[in-house]
N, C-alpha and C positions, 0 to 999 in steps of 0.2 A: 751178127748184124754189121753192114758196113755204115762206115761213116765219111763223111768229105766235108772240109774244108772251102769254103767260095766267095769270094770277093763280091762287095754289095753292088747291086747296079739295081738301081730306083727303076728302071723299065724292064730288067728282067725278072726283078721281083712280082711285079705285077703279072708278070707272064707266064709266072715261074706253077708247070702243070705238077700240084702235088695235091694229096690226101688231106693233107691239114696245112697250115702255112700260120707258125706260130710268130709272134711279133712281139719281144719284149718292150715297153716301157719304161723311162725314169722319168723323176720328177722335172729332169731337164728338158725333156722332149719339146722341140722344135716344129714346126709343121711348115712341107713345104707347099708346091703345088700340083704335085702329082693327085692321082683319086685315091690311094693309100692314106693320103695325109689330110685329105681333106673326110673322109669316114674317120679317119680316128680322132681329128678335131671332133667332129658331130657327136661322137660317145662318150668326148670327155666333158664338151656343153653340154651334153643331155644329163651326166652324171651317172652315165650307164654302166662305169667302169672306175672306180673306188680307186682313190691313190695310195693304196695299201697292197704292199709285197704278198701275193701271192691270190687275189684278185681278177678275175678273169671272165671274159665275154666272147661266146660263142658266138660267131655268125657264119651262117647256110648259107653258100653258094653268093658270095659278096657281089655286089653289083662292082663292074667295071675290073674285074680283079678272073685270073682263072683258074685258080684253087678251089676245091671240092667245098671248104670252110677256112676260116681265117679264126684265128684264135687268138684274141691281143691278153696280153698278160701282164699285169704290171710289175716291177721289180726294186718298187720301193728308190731308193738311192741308188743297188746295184751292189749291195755289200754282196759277199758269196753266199753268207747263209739267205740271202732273201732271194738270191736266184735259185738255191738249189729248191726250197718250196716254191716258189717261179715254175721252174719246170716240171716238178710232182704234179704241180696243177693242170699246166698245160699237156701230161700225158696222159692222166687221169680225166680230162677233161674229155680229149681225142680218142681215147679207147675205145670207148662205148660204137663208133664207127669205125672199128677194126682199120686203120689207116694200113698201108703197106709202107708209105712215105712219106715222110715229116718236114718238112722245113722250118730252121728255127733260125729269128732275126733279131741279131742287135744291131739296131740304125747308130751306138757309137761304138767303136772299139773299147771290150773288158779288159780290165787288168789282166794280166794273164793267170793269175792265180784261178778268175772268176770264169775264165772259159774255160778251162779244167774242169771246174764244180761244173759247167753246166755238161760237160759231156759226162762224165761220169755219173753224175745225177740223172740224168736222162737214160742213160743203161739201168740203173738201177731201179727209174720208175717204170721200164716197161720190162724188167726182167721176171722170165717166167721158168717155173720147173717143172719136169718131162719126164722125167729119167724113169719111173717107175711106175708112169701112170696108162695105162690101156688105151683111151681115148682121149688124151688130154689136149686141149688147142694151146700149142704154144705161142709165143709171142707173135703177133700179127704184122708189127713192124720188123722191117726186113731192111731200110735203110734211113738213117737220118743226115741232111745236109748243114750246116750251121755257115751263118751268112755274118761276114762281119765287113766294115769299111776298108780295114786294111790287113789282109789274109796273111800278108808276109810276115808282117812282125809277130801273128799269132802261133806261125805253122809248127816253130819245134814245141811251146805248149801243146798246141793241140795233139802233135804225133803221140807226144807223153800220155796226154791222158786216156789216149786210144789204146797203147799200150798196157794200160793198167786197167782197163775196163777189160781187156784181154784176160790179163792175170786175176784179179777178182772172181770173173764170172767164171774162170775152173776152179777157185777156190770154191766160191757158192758150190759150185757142183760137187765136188768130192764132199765138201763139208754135210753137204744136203740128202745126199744117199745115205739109205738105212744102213745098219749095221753091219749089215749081211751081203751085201753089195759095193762092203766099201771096207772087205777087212786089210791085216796086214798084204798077203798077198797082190789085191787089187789094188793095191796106193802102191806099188814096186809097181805094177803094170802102169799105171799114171807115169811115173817118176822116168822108166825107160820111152816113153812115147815122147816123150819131151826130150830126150837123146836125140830123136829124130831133127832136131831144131838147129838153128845154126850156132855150133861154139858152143855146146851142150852135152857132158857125157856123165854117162850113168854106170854104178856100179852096185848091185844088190846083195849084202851078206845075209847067210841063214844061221840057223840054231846053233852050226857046226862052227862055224867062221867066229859067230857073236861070242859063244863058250871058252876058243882058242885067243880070243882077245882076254878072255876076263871077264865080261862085264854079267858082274853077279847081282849087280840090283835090278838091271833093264832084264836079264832073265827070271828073276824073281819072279818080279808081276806080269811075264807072260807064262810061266810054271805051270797057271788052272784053266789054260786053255787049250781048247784042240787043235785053233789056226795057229802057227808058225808066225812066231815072228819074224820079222823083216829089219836089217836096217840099211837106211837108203843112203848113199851121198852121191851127191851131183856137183857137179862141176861146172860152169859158167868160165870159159876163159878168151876173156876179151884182152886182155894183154900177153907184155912177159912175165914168162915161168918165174923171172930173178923179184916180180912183184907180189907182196904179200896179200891174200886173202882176205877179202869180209866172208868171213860163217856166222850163215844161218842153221841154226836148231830149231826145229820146230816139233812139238812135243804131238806121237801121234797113236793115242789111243782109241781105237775104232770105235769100242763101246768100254764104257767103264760101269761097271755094276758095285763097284766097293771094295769089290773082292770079299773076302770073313765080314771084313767092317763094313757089310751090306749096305747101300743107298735106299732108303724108302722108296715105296713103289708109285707114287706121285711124280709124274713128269719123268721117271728116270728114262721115258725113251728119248729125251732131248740128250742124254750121256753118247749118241750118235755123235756131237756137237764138237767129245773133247779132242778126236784128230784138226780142231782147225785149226792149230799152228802147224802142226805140219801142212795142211789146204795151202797154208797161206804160202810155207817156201813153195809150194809146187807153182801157185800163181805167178809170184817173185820170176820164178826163172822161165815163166811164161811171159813176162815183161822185159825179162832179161832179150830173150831169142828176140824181139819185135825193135828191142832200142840198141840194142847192141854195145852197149859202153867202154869206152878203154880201161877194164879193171876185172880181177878176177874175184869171183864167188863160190864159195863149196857153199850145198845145203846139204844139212845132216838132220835125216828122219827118223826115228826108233820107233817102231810101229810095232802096235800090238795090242790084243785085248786084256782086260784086268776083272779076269769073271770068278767064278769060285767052285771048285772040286776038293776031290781029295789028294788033291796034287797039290792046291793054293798056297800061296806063301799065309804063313798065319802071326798071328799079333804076338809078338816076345822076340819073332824069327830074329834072327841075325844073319846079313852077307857081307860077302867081299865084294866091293866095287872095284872097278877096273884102275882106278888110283892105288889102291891097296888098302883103303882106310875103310874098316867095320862098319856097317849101318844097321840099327836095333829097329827093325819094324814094329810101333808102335799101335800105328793106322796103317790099314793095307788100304783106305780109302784116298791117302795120300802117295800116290801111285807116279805122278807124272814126274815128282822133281824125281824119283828113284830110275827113271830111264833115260830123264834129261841128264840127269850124273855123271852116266857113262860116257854120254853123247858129246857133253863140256869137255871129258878128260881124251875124247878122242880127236876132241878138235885142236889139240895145242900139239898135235904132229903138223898140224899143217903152218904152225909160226905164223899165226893168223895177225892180221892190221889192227883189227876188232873182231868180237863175240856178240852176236845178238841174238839170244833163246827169245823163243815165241811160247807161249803155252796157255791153255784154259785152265790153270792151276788153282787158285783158289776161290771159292764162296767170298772167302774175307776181303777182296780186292771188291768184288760185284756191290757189298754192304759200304765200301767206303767211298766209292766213285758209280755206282749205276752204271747205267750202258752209256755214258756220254766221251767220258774219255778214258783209256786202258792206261793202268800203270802202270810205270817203270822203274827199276831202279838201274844203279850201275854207278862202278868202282873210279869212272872216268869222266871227267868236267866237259870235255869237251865234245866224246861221245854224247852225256845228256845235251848239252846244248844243239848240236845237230839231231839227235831225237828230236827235241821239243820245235826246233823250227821246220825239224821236215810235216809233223804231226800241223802245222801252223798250213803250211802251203799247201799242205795235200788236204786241208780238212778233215783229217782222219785224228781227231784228236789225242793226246797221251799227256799225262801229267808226273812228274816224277817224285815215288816217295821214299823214306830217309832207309838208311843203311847201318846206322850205328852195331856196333860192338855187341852194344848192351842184349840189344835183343836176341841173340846167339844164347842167351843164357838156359834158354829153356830146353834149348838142343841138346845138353849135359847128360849122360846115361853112366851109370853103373857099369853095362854090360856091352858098350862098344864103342867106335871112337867117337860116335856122332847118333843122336835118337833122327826119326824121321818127320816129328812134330814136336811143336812145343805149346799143345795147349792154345784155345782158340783166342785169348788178345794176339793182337797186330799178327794173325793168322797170315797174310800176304808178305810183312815182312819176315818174319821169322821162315817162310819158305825160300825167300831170298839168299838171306842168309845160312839156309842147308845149301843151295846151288853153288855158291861164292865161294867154298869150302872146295869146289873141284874146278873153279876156272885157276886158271895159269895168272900168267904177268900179263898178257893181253890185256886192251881195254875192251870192257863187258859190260853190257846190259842184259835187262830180264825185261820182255815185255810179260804182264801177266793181262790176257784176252779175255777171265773169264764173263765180263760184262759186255763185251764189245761183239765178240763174235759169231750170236746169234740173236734172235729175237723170238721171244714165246708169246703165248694167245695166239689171235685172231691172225697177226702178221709172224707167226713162226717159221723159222727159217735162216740159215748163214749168212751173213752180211760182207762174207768177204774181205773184214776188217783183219788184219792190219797189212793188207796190200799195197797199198795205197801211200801208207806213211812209210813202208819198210823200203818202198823206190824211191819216193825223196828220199831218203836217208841213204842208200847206197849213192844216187848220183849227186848228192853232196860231198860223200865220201870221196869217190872219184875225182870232182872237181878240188878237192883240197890237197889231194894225191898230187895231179897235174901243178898244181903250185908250190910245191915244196920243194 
């Protein structure tokens, strides 16, 4: 979908030949004496149009106006969350007439934060999936214009958030594809296609490559399966070589069955879902190629499936991690932090700035926080702090929880340096707390996605979360780069 940026002009609005021509509202609105303003005066004395965020009045072929329909939408005060149901309504509104072209107006300049939410929210309300389906009508809109009073001061938010609507929506996609369409193999074919980008390079290891490194836990749980693991790292280099690295990990298991420690057969075709941290770097450096930043990025993928033969790793097993340090498989259903393991210890070649693993790791994260904000942890103050404010600006929420010592307790084995569970209290920390065991002196975060990164029932599907927060937080990072 393209998008454009347009400076407001009261008579081109009027003139302005589109599909829909959507018009937010605050409770500030003004009226001038154009016929715009004088119809949306008459709706608000008729009381046809509710001063409640999210509120909205269709009108057919407006008189004096040359847009197909006009759609006024109120926006409350203008906060981001009332624009982003703002524009859910306003496209959900327009759908039902298959629009091709949108026009969307705020008569005063947004925060910049809130023009962001509304482009990105507006990809996501008319985003559609294709990919598998025979006949399917995909998204009808094909371009959206957004009109503000003063374009200039809007334009690097907006490029930003075009960028991320970039990166998201190949997240959605890889996230979205079945199992089978989207194993290790296919996410390396992703991962090089994105080589093709500017300041982009790709490098794919196999079984042979992974084995001659070491890494005896990420091969463990790919052991009971027939696809070949993969692991991917990419490279994003927008500076100099002599400047250190943000790595991303993003945790990428095609389909996860449990492995021995079987998943119940209820919903488990949503285990499609657990490659979305990996999804999410591939989007990242989809964001990356489009904004281009002075600062370097590897992404590191371990992709693989975690199914069950008589090859599978089984509950007692014990391996050697690419650290050297023993891991007692417990739970073979606890599969992701045993290939993020490797993934951490492979990332402290690169004498990285910071660490930030993505992964759909635990249940016990989803029971403590919902799908509203994804948690984090991490061994560094100021990493959480740029987390939490990128999570702020981007709207892509995260919340940060504790790391203590204590919880490590559980992780205790007889039988090797470290067990791979410790029993289901504080389940998300104590997984933490196994990864932590293989970062470096880096400063490291864990986001854990597994509430955020899809949605089940009626609206099932990847949300392309944590894209969104993981670009602010890189171009924070870069900006504090530049000032040291």
């Amino acid at each position: 979908m393209n998008f454009e940026l347009k400076a407001l002009n009261t008579s081109v609005l009027i003139n302005e030949k589109t599909d829909a021509l959507v018009v937010f509202l605050t409770s500030a609105f003004k009226p001038g004496k154009d016929v715009l303003s004088t119809l949306i005066t008459k709706v608000m004395k008729a009381g046809d149009l509710a001063s409640k965020a999210g509120e909205a009045l269709d009108i057919y072929r407006p008189a004096g106006l040359t847009c197909s329909r006009l759609v006024l939408v109120h926006v409350g005060d203008g906060a981001a969350k009332d624009v982003r149901k703002a524009v859910a309504t306003a496209v959900s509104t327009a759908k039902a007439a298959k629009p091709r072209h949108m026009t969307l107006c705020f008569l005063h300049n947004p925060p910049p934060q809130v023009m962001r939410v509304a482009v990105t929210s507006f990809a996501e309300a008319s985003y559609v999936y294709t990919t598998t389906k025979t006949k399917a009508e995909g998204r009808s809109i094909q371009s959206a214009a957004f009109m503000v009073p003063d374009e200039l001061s809007l334009r690097s938010e907006f490029e930003r958030a075009v960028a991320t609507v970039k990166g998201v929506e190949l997240a959605k996609e890889w996230g979205n594809r079945p199992a089978n369409h989207a194993t290790p193999t296919h996410i390396a074919q992703a991962a090089r296609a994105l080589a093709k980008l500017p300041h982009i390079k790709c490098e794919v290891l196999g079984p042979k490559e992974v084995a001659k490194l070491g890494m005896g836990a990420f091969q463990a749980v790919a052991q009971g399966s027939e696809e070949p693991l993969r692991f991917i790292v990419l490279h994003y280099h927008g500076a100099a070589k002599s400047l250190a690295p943000v790595v991303l990990v993003g945790k990428g298991i095609t389909f996860d069955s449990g492995g021995i420690s079987i998943k119940p057969a209820a919903e488990m075709d949503e285990m499609k879902f657990d490659m979305c941290g990996a999804a999410s770097v591939l989007g990242v450096f989809r964001a990356l190629a489009e904004l281009q930043p002075d600062m370097n990025v590897v992404g590191l993928i371990p992709a693989c499936e975690n199914l069950l033969s008589g090859r599978s790793v089984k509950p007692g097993d014990v391996v050697t991690s690419m650290s050297g340090q023993t891991i007692e498989i417990l739970n073979t259903d606890a599969e992701g932090r045993l290939v993020l393991c490797d993934a951490l210890t492979y990332a402290e070649r690169f004498k990285p700035r910071a660490v930030v693993d993505i992964a759909t790791l635990t249940g016990a994260c989803v029971v403590a926080l919902g799908g509203v904000r994804s948690g984090f942890f991490s061994n560094d103050e100021a990493l959480s702090a740029t987390l939490l404010a990128a999570g702020d600006s981007s709207q892509d929420l995260c919340w940060q929880m504790p790391l203590d010592d204590d919880y490590a307790e559980g992780l205790k084995t007889s039988f090797a340096d470290v067990a791979n569970v410790a029993g289901r209290a504080g389940g998300a920390i104590t997984a933490a707390k196994f990864l932590q065991r293989f970062v470096g002196k880096s400063p490291w975060a864990h986001l854990d996605i597994a509430g955020t990164a899809w949605k089940s029932g009626a609206a099932k599907g990847a949300t392309g979360r944590p894209v969104g927060l993981l670009v602010d937080c890189l171009m924070q990072l870069g900006q504090q780069a530049k000032s040291q």
